[in-house]
C-alpha positions, 0 to 999 in steps of 0.5 A: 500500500505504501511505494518508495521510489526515485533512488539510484545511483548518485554522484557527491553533491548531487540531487534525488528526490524520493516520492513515497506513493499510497494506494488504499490510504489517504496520507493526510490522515498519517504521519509520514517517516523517511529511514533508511538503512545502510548496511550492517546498521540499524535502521535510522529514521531520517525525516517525518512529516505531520499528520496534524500541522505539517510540521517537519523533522529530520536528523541532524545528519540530513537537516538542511540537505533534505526537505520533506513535503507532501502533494496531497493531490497526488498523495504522494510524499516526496523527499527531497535530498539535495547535496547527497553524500556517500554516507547517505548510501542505504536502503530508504523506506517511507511508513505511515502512522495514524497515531504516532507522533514524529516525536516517537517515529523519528526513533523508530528502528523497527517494522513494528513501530509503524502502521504501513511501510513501504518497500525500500528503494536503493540510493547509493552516492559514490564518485 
């Protein structure tokens, strides 16, 4: 019910830019997390989105290189990742939550903690 796709293979500093697609859900009525997860690590949550007030979060690691948004039209919620780096090679996943806070779900590292999660897409940023 939940898609990430727009990963690949990206060069330092460049841009993606990741679309999480809902069928069967509207995700205005969720919050919205960004994670990933690299190799031999836990799982990190990188960004979230609001259900409430649209207000955003992202880890220190990303903050001012990523930028969340939704397109409720298309109910879609993308991330945008501007300035990428090599450490931002993973697996990224999106999940949606109808009654967790992005307080709560920015330190999930599990599938439990989260109402639907999408299938991951792949980024990898190497020169």
């Amino acid at each position: 019910q939940l898609q990430a796709s727009g990963g690949g293979l990206a060069q330092p500093g460049d841009s993606l830019r990741l679309s999480c697609a809902a069928s069967g859900l509207i995700l205005d009525a969720y919050a919205i997390g960004w994670f990933r997860q690299a190799p031999g690590k836990e799982r990190e949550g990188v960004s979230c989105i609001s259900r409430s007030d649209g207000r955003t979060y992202y880890a220190d690691s990303v903050k001012g290189r990523f930028t969340i948004s939704r397109d409720s039209a298309k109910n879609t919620v993308s991330l945008q990742m501007n300035r990428l780096k090599a450490e931002d090679t993973a697996v990224y996943y999106c999940a949606a939550d109808s009654v967790l806070t992005c307080d709560t779900i920015m330190v999930i590292t599990t599938k439990a903690g989260m109402d639907y999660w999408g299938e991951g897409t792949q980024v990898t940023v190497s020169s």
